[in-house]
C-alpha positions as CSV (number, residue, x, y, z in Angstrom):
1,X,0.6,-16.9,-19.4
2,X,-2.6,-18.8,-19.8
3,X,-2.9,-21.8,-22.0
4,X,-5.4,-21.2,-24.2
5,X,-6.6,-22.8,-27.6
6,X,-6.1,-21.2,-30.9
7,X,-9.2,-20.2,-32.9
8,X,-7.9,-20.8,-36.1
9,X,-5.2,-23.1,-37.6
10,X,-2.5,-22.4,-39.6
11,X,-1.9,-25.8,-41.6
12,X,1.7,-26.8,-42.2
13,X,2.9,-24.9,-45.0
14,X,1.6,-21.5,-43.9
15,X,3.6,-22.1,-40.6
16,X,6.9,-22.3,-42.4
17,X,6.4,-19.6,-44.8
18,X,5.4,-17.8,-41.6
19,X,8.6,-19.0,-39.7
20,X,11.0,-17.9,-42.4
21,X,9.5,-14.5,-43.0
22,X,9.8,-14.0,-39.3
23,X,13.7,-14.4,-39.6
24,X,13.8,-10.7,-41.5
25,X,11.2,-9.4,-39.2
26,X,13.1,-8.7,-35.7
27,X,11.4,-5.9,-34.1
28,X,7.8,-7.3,-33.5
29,X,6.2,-9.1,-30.6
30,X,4.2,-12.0,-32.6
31,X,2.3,-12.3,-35.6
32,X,-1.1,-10.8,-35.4
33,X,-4.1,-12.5,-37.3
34,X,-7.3,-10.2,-37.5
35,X,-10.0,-8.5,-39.8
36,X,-10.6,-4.9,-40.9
37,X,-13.0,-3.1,-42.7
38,X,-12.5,-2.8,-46.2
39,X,-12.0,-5.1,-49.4
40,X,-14.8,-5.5,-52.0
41,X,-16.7,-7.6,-49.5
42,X,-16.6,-5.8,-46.6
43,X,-13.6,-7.1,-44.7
44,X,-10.4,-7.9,-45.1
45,X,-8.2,-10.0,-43.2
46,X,-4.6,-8.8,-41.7
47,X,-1.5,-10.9,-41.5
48,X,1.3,-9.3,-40.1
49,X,3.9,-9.0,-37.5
50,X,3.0,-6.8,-35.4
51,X,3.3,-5.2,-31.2
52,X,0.7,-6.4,-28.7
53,X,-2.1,-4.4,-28.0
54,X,-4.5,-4.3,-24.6
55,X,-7.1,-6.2,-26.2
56,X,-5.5,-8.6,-27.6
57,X,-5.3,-12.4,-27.1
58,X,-2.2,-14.0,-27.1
59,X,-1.4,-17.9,-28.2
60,X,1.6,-20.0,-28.5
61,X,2.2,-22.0,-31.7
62,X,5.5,-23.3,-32.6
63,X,7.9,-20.8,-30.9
64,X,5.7,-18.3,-32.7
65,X,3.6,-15.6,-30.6
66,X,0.1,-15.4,-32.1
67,X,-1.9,-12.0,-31.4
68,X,-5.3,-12.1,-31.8
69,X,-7.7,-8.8,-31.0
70,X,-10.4,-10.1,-28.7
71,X,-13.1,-8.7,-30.9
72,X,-11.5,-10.1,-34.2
73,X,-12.4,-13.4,-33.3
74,X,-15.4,-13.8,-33.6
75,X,-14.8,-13.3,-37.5
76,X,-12.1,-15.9,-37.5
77,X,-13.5,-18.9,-35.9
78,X,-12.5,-21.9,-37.0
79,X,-10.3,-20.2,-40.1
80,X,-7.8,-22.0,-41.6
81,X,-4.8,-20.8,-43.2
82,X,-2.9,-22.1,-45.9
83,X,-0.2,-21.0,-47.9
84,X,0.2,-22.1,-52.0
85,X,3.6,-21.5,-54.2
86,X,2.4,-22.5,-57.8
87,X,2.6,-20.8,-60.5
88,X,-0.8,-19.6,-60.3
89,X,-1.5,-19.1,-57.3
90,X,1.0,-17.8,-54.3
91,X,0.5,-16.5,-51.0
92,X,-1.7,-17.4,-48.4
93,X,-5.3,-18.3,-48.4
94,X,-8.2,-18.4,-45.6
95,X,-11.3,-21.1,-45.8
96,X,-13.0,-19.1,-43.2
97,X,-16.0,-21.1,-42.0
98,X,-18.0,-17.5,-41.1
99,X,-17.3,-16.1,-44.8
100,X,-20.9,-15.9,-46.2
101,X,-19.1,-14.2,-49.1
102,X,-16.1,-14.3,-50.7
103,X,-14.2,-11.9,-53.4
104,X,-13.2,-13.2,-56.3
105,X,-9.2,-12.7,-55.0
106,X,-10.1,-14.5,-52.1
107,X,-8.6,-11.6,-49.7
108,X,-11.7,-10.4,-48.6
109,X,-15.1,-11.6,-47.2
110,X,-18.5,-10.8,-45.8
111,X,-19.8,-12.0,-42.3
């Protein structure tokens, strides 16, 4: 497998919540990071775990298998992702540098 660099980082907190979710997920090949269409702002992004596909990139990160779509990149670029537990806010969030909108949840975004 090619060593290549990740397009977007997942900061320490969202790699552990990441990690222990994975320990009830066991039938998946890594955790795939992309964008669809939809949301109030015209995309969404997906965080799941998921099977790898043809198009897909593939990354290492901490004994964790990162699956990226080739064409989902582009969108992600330099995203970071976070995850909060407070008591306002939980789950995790994206400061995606090629957002040039935002909803108001934060779960969706315009390119």
């Amino acid at each position: 497998m090619d060593t290549k660099v990740l397009p977007i980082q997942l900061t320490d907190a969202a790699l552990k919540e990441v990690l222990y979710l994975k320990q009830s997920s066991a039938d998946f090949d890594g955790l795939r990071i992309g964008v669809e269409g939809g949301g109030c702002a015209g995309f969404s992004y997906v965080l799941k775990f998921d099977s790898i596909l043809d198009n897909d990139n593939i990354y290492e990160l901490d004994n964790l298998t990162i699956i990226i779509n080739k064409a989902h990149e582009l969108y992600l670029l330099d995203t970071v992702i976070d995850f909060k537990s407070g008591l306002d806010n939980r789950g995790f969030i994206y400061e995606n540098p090629n957002a040039k909108e935002t909803c108001g949840c934060g779960t969706s975004f315009s390119a």
